[in-house]
N, C-alpha and C positions, 0 to 999 in steps of 0.2 A: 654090787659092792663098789664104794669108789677109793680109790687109792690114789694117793698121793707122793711123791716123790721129790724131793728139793735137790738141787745141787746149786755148785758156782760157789759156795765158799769157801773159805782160804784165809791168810794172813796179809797183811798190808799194812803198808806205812801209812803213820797219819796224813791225811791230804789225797790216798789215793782212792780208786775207782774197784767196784765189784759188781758183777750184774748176779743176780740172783735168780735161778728158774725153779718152776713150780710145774710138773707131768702131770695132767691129771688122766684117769683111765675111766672109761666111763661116758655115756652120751647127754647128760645132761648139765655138762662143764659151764653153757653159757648161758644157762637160765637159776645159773647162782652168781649172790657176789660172794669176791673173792677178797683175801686179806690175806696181808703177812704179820704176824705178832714179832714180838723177839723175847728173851728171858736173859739177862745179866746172871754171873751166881750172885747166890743168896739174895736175891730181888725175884719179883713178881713177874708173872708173864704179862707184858704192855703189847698193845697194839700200836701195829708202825706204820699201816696203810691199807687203806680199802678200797675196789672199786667196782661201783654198783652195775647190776647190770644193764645199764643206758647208759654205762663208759663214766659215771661221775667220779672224781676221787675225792679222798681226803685223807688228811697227815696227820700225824701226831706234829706236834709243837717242836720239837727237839729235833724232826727231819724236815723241815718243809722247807723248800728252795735246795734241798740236798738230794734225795731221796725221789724217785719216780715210779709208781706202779704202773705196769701195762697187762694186758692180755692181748691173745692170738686164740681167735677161737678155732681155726683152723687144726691149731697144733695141738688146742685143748692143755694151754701155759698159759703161766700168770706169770711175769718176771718183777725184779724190784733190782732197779740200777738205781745202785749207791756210790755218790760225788763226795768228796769233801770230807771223808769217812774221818773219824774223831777215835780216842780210845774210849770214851766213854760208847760208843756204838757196837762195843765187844761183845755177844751176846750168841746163844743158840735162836735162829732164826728158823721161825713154822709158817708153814702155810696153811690156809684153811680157807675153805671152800662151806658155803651156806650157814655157816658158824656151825657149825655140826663135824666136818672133817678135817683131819687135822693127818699132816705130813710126819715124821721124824726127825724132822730139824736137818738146820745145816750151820756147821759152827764159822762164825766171822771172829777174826781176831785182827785189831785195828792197835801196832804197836810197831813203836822206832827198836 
């Protein structure tokens, strides 16, 4: 069974910095890829970053040059350090693992 765990979020003024980590439990962490979605209310749940498992990534439009996904396969974590944070970036953020596992969320609140 794989579980997942998110922390690192919080409040923040617009312009600043959150790193975002993702626990996963479990031994087959690094023969998945991994992703972080988000969900605004009343919006859709979007995908905000992936990266494959030969390290590729890729962004949504709305994060890129902002936003960095990594992994540690050692720790068996996926983090997502968030620059430049916006209030529009205010959202319950998930993680997920092989698009099949999905975290609890962790709520970002980007406001003066």
């Amino acid at each position: 069974q794989v579980q997942l765990v998110e922390s690192g979020g919080g409040s923040v003024q617009p312009g600043g910095s959150l790193r975002l980590s993702c626990a996963a439990s479990g031994r087959f962490f690094s023969a998945y890829k991994k992703a972080w979605y988000r969900q605004a209310p009343g919006k859709e749940r979007e995908l905000v970053a992936v990266i494959s498992v030969s390290g590729t990534t890729n962004y949504a439009d709305s994060v890129k040059g902002r936003f960095t996904i990594s992994s540690d396969k050692s720790k068996n974590t996926v983090y997502l350090q968030m620059n430049s944070l916006k209030p529009e970036d205010t959202a319950v953020y998930y993680c997920n693992l092989a698009g099949s596992y999905w975290g609890k969320g962790t709520l970002v609140t980007v406001s003066s």
